[in-house]
C-alpha positions in Angstrom: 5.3 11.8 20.1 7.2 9.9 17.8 10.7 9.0 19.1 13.9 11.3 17.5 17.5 9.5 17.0 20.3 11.6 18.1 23.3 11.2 16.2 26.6 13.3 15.7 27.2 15.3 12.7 30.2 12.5 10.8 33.7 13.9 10.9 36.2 14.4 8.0 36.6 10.5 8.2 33.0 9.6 8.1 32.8 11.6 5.3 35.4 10.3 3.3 34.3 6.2 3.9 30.8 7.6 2.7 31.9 8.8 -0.3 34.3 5.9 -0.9 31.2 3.6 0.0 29.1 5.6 -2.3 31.6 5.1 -5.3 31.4 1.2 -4.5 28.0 1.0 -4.4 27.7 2.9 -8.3 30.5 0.6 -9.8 28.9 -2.5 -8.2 25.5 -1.1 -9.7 26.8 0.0 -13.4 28.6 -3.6 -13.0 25.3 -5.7 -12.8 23.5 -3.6 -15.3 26.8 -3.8 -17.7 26.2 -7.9 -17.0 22.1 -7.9 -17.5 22.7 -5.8 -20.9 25.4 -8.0 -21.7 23.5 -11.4 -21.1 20.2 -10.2 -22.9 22.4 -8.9 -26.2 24.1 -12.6 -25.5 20.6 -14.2 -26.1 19.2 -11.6 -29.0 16.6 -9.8 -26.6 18.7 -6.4 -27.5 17.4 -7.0 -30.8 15.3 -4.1 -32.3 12.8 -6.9 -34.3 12.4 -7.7 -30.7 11.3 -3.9 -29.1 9.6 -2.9 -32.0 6.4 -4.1 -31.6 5.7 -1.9 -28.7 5.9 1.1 -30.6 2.6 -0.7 -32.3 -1.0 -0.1 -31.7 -1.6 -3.5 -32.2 0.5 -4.1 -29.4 -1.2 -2.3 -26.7 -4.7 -2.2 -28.1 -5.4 -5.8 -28.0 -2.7 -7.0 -24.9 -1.3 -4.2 -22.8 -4.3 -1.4 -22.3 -6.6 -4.4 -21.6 -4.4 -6.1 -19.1 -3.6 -2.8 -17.5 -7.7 -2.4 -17.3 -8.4 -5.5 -15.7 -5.8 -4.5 -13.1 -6.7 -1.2 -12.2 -10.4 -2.8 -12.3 -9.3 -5.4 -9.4 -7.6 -3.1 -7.7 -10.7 -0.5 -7.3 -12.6 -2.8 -6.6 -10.4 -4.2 -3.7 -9.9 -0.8 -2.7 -13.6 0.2 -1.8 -14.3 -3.7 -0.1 -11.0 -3.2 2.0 -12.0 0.4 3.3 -15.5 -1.3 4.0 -14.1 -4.3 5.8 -11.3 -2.3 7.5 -13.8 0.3 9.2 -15.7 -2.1 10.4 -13.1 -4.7 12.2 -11.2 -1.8 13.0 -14.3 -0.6 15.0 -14.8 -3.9 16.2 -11.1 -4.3 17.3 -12.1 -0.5 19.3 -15.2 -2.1 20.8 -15.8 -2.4 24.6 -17.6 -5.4 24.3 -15.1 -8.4 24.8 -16.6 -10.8 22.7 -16.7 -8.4 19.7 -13.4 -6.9 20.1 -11.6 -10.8 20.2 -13.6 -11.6 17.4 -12.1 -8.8 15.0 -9.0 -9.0 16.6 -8.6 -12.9 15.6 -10.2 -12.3 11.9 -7.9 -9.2 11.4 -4.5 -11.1 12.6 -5.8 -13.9 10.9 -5.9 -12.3 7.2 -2.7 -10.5 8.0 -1.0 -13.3 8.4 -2.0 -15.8 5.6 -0.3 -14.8 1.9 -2.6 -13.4 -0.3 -1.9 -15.9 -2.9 -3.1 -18.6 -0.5 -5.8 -16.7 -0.1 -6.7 -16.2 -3.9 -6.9 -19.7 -4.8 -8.3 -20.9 -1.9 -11.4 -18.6 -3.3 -10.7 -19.7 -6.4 -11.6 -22.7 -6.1 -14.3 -22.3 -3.8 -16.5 -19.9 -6.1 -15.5 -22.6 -9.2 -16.8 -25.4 -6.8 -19.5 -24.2 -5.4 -20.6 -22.4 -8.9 -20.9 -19.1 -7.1 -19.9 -17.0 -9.8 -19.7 -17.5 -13.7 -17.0 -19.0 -14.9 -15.3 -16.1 -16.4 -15.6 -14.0 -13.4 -14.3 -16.8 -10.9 -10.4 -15.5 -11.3 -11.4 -11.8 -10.9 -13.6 -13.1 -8.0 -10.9 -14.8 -6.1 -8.4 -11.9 -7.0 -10.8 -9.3 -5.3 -11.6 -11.5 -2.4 -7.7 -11.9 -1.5 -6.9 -8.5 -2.0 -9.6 -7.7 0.0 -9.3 -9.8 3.1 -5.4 -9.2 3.4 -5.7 -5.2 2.5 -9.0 -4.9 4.7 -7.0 -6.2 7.8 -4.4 -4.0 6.9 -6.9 -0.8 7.1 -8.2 -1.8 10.2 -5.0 -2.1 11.9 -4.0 1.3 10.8 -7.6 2.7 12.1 -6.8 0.8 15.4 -3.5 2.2 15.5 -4.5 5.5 14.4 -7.2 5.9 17.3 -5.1 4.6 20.0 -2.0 6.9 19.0 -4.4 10.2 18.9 -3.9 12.6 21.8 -6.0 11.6 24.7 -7.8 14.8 25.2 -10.0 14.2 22.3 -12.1 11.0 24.1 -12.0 13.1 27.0 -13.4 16.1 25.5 -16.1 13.6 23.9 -16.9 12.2 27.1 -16.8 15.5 28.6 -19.8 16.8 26.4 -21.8 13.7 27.9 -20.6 11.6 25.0 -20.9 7.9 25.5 -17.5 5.7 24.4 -19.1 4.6 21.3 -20.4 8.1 19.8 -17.1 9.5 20.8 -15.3 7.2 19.2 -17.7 7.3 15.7 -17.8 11.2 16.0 -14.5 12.4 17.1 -11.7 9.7 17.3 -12.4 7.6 13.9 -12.6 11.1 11.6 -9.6 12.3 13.3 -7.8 8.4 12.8 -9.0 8.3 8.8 -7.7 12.0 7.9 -4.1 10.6 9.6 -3.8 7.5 7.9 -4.7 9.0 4.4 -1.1 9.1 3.4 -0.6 5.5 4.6 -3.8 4.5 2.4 -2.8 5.8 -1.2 0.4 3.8 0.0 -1.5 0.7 0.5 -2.7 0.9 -3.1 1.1 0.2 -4.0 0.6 -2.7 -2.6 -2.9 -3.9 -3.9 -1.7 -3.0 -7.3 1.5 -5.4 -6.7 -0.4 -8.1 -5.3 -3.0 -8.4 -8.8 0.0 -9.4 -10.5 -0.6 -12.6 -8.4 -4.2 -13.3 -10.2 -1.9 -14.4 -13.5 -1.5 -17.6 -11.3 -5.4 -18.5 -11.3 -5.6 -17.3 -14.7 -6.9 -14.5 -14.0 -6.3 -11.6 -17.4 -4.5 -8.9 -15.9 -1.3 -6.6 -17.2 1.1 -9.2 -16.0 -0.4 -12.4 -17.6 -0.5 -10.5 -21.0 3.5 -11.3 -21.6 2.8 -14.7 -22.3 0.5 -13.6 -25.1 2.8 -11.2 -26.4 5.7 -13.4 -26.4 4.1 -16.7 -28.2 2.8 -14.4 -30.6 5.9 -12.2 -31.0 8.6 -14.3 -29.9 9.5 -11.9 -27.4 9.2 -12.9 -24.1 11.6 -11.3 -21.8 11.3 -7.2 -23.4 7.7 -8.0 -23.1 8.4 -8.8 -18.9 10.4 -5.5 -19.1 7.8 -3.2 -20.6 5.3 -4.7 -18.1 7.6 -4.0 -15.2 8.1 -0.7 -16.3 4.5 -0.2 -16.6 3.9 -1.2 -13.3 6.6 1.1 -11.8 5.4 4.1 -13.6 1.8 3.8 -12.0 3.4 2.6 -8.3 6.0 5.5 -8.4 3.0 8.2 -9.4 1.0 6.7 -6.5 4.3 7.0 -4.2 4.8 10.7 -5.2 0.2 11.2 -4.5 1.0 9.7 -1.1 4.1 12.0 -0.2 1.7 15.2 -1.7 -1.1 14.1 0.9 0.9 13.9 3.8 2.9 17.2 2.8 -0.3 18.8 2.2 -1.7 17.4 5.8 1.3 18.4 7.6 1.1 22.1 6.0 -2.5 22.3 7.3 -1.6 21.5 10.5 -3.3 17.4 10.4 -1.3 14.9 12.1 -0.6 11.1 9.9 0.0 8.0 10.3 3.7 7.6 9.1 3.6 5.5 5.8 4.4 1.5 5.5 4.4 0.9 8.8 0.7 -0.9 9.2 2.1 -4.1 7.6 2.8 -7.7 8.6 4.3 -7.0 12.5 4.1 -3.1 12.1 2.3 -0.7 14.4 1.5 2.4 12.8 2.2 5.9 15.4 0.9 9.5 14.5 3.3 12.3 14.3 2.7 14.4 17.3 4.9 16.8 16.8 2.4 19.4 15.2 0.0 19.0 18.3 3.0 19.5 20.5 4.1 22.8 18.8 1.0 24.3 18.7 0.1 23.6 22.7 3.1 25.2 23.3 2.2 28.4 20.8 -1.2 28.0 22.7 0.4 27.6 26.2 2.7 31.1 25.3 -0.4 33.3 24.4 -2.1 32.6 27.3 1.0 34.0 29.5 1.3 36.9 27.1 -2.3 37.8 27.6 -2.4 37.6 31.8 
């Protein structure tokens, strides 16, 4: 069951420094945007010659929608190699043979731990040596394989985590039945662990869309790499940064708000889930219990009623 904080309810003073710490914070925020406007109108990037070629096709037919394309493109790519790499180490990791289960366990921590940016040019410039790829696909080729290998590990951590936090009544009921470890852990426990963690997954794609911003380093042509284009041809460098970010928090807030539908839709129909952004660098995902809990003790109170 995951752990509750007791606290108690603030008092007339507690209220008061909250609200006086709220008003702070707003002033201290208004302040540095008052400062930011101040220092880009300083510069001329308030300019409107400046902002109005966004509100051009030209614009966003031959810079922003393809950037945006390649992105989205490395990131669903990414996507479907790190499910396929994180079911299978995270079934290795779950494995009772010992040198199978070390082995995952070392290549999972391993990818975890090294930045995907190392990562991406390190297979940058092995698929450019080795002439594994053609050249133009090298960058999207080392962008996939970082994503991959850091977002993979990530998957099979939350499927290990997932499976070791489920109830242990279901691996008992699998063995039970005559079951062996392995088909009860294929059959019952890794459904059980997937359906959980799908609100931590569309999470993750927050992340893997982030992280392609990274390919503009090994040149690869995604949204993020398109402001240098925009701004030698436009002269407009830094509104061209802005637009971008705001592109990329449009699609990482829609993804936020799919994530918080899934687990609200889960938790309606009764699933348990792996609480979100917890599977990361040092995190250890738990399931929710609490539904199981309630509904033993609804189970628990019908059974008495009907003695």
């Amino acid at each position: 069951m995951s752990a509750s904080v007791l606290f108690d309810a603030p008092g007339p003073r507690a209220r008061a420094r909250y609200r006086l710490l709220t008003v702070v914070g707003l002033i201290l925020i208004a302040g540095f945007v008052a400062f930011a406007l101040w220092k880009l109108g300083e510069k001329g990037n308030l300019a409107p010659e400046k902002w109005t070629p966004f509100l051009t096709a030209e614009i966003w037919a031959n810079y922003l929608i393809p950037g945006l394309i390649n992105t989205l493109k490395a990131a669903a790519i990414s996507v479907v190699l790190a499910a396929i790499f994180g079911v299978i180490f995270g079934m290795g990791r779950l494995s009772q043979n010992r040198p199978i289960r070390w082995a995952s366990s070392i290549i999972v921590e391993f990818f975890r731990s090294v930045p995907v940016l190392v990562m991406m040019i390190a297979a940058f410039w092995f698929y450019a040596f080795n002439q594994t790829f053609d050249f133009d696909l090298v960058p999207l080729a080392a962008v996939v394989t970082g994503l991959t290998l850091y977002n993979g590990s990530v998957v099979a951590e939350l499927i290990r985590s997932g499976v070791g936090s489920l109830p242990k009544g279901q691996s008992e009921a699998g063995l039970s039945i005559g079951l062996t470890r392995g088909q009860t852990l294929r059959i019952i426990q890794i459904p059980q662990a997937i359906t959980a963690m799908l609100p931590a997954l569309v999470s993750q794609l927050v992340v893997v869309i982030k992280d392609t911003a990274l390919g503009s380093i090994i040149t690869y042509d995604e949204l993020l790499n398109q402001y240098k284009s925009i701004g030698s041809y436009k002269g407009n460098i830094v509104p061209s940064i802005i637009v971008i970010a705001i592109i990329f928090i449009v699609i990482n807030y829609t993804l936020t708000r799919v994530a918080g539908y899934v687990e609200r839709r889960l938790r309606e129909r009764g699933r348990v889930t792996i609480q979100r952004g917890v599977a990361g660098p040092g995190g250890v995902a738990e399931i929710d219990t609490t539904l199981i809990d309630e509904q033993l003790h609804e189970a628990d109170e019908r059974a008495l009623r009907d003695r």
